[in-house]
N, C-alpha and C positions, 0 to 999 in steps of 0.2 A: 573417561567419558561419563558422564552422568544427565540425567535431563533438564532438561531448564526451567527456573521457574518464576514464575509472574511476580517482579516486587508487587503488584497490588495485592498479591498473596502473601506472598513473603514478610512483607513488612508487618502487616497486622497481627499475624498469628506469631511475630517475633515479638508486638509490641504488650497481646494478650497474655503473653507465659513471663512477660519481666512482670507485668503489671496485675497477676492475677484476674483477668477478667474473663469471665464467658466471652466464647464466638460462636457464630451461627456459620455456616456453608454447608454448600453443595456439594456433595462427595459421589464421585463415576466409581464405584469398585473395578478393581483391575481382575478382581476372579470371578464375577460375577454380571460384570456389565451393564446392572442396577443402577441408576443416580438415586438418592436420598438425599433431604435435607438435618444437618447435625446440628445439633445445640451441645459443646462440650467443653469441661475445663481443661486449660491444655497446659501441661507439665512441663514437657521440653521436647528435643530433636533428636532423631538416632541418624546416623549416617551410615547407608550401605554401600555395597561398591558403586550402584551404579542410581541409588535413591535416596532421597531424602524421605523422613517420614516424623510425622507428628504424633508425638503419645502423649494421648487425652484419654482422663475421665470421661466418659461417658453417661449420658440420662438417664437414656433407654436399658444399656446392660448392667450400670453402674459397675462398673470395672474399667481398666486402662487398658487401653487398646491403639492399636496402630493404625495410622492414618497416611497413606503416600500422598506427600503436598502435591504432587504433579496430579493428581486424581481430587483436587479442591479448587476452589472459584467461587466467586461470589461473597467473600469475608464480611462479616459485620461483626462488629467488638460490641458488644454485650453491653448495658450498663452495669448489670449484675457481676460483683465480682465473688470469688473464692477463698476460701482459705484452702490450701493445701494438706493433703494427709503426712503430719509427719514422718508416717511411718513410712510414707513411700518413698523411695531410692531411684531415682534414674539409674544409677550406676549398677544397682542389685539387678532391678527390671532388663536393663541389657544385658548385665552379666550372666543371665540363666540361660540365654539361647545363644549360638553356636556364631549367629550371626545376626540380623532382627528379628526375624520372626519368631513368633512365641508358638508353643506347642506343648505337648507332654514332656517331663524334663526326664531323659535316658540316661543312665549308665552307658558311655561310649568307652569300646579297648579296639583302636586299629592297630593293627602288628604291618610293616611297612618292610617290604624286603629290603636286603643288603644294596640293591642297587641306587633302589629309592628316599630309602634312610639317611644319607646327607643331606638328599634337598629338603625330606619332610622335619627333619632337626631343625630348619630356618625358617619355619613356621610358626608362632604364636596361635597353636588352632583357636584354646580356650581361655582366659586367666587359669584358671582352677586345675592345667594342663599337669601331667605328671609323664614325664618319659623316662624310659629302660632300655638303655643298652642292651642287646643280646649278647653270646656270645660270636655266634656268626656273624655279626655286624646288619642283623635287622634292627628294627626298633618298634616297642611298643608304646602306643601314646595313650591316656586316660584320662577321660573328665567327663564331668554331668553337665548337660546343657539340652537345650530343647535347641529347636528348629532342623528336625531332621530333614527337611526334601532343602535347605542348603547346605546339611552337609555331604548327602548324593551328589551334589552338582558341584560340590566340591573335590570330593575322591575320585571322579571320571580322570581329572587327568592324571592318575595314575592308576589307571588302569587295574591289569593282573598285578602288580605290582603293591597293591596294598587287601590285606585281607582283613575284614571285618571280624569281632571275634565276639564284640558287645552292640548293639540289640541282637538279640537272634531274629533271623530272616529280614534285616534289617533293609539289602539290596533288591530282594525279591521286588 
């Protein structure tokens, strides 16, 4: 399941990132509650479990930022278009967090008991992933990435069954 979203949305901000051009909308923050009006260049899509999301350059911070399409309305394609940074990666930009969202990028070591270490084996947590066999048949996993409160919401379903060893106090 995921949310739905407006082709009059969809379409433009799909038509702005083939065609490099500025868009303007209105953005409802989902943490915040806040509507503002954006002027940004937009780069491309991430796709979470249950959102799509838009990562644009920005004016105002001039950094690339994420954008939930479901929290946009009102599209107007720019006549102003862009050149792209080519240093910038979508792939890299995804690849540093756990999942979309960007944060401080952690040293992560979950140790996954014997019981839970098969299912957590069928997992792809990170690219950058590195797993250990134990000898009891636990499993420790390792990689650097940001978006720590999705990877909380992600370790809930295992419970007691998996213990954190890298951030420290990382549950608290």
């Amino acid at each position: 399941p995921r949310r739905r979203i407006d082709p009059a949305v969809w379409e433009p901000l799909r038509e702005a990132v083939l065609a490099c051009r500025k868009v303007r909308f209105r953005y409802l923050s989902r943490t915040s509650g806040k509507i503002s009006w954006q002027t940004v260049e937009p780069y491309g899509f991430l796709y979470g479990p249950a959102q799509r999301y838009l990562v644009a350059l920005t004016e105002y911070q001039q950094k690339h930022v994420l954008f939930a399409v479901s929290g946009i309305s009102d599209v107007t394609i720019e006549k102003a278009s862009f050149t792209r940074d080519p240093a910038f990666s979508l792939r890299d930009y995804a690849d540093r967090s756990f999942g979309v969202f960007q944060d401080d990028v952690v040293d992560v070591v979950w140790k996954f008991s014997p019981i839970a270490a098969p299912d957590a084996r069928e997992f792809l947590f990170h690219p950058s992933q590195q797993l250990t066999d134990l000898p009891d048949g636990s499993l420790i996993v390792r990689f650097r990435a940001a978006g720590q409160q999705e990877m909380r919401w992600h370790l809930y379903q295992w419970a007691s069954e998996v213990e954190v060893l890298e951030p420290p106090g990382f549950m608290d």
